[in-house]
C-alpha positions as CSV (number, residue, x, y, z in Angstrom):
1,X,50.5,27.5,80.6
2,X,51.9,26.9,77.6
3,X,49.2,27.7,74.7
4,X,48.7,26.3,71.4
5,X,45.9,26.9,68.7
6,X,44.2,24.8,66.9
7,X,43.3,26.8,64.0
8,X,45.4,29.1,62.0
9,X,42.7,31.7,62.4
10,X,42.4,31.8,66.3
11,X,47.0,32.2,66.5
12,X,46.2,35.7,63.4
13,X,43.6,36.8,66.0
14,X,46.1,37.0,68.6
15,X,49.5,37.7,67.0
16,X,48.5,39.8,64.3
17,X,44.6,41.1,65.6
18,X,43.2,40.2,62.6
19,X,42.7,37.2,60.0
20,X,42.7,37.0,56.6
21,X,39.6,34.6,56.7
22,X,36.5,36.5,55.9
23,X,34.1,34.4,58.1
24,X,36.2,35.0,60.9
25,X,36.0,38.6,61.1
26,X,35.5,40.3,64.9
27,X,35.1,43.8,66.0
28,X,38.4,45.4,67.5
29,X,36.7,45.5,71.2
30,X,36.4,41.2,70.7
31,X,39.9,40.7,70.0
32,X,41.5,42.9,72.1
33,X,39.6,41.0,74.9
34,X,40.0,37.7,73.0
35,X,44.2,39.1,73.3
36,X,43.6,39.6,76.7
37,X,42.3,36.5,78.1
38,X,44.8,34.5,75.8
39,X,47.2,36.6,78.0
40,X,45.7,35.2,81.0
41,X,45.9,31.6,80.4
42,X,49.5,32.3,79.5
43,X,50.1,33.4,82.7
44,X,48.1,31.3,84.5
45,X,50.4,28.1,85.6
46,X,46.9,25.7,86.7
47,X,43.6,25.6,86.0
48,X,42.6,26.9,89.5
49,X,44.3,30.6,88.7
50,X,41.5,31.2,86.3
51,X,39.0,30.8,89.2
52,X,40.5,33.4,90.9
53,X,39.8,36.2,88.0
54,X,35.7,36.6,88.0
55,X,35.6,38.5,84.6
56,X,36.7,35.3,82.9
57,X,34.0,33.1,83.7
58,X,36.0,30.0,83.4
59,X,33.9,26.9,83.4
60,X,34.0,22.9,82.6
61,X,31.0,22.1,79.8
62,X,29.1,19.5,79.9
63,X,26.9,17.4,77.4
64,X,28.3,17.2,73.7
65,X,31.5,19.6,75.1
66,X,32.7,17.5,78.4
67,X,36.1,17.7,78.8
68,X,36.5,21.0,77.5
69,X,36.2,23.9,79.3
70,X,35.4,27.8,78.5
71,X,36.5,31.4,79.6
72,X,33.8,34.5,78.3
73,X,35.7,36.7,76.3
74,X,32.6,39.2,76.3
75,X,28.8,38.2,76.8
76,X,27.9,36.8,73.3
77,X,31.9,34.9,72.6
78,X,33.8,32.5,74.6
79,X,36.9,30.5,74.2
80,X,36.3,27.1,74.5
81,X,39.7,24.9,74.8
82,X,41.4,21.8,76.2
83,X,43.9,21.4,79.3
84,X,46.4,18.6,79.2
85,X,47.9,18.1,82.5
86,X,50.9,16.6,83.2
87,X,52.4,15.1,86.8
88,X,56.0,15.4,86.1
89,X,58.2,18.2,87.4
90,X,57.6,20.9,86.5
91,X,53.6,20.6,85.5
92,X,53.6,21.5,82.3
93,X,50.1,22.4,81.0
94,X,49.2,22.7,77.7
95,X,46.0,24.8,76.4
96,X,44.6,23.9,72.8
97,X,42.4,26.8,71.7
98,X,39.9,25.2,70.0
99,X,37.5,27.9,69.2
100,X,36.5,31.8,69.4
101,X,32.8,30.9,69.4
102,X,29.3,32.3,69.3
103,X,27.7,31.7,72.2
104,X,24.4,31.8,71.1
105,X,24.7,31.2,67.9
């Protein structure tokens, strides 16, 4: 997949492992795992390879969020991003990071 961010914050997290935006701050074990799963979606080419690894919990959300979908970074944060899906050849998708999110916040 191809993978772009949304926010300037959520591309530091990844590149760099850090942000210079204060409210965004994480603990180092969050964004290596945030680095990680980012890794994942980069390798996966479809949606249906992230079924196949358990740890990432990779679901479609409902209510307020349908359309989106979400892969558990740790218990309390998840990603939550968009798929765009393309039918010519090659598929192409592309995955919008929306947000590094509190899950039960």
């Amino acid at each position: 997949m191809i993978v772009e961010f949304e926010k300037e914050y959520l591309r530091d997290l990844y590149i760099k492992g850090e942000c210079n935006d204060k409210k965004h701050r994480y603990r180092p074990d969050v964004i290596k795992r945030y680095k990680r799963d980012i890794d994942y979606l980069k390798w996966s080419s479809r949606k249906e390879d992230l079924f196949r690894i358990n740890s990432l919990n990779f679901e479609s959300l409902k209510g307020k969020d349908a359309g989106k979908f979400s892969i558990r970074v740790n218990d309390q944060y998840r990603i939550i991003f968009t798929l765009a899906e393309t039918a010519d050849e090659p598929i192409l998708t592309i995955c919008n990071i929306i947000e590094l999110s509190n899950h039960y916040a």
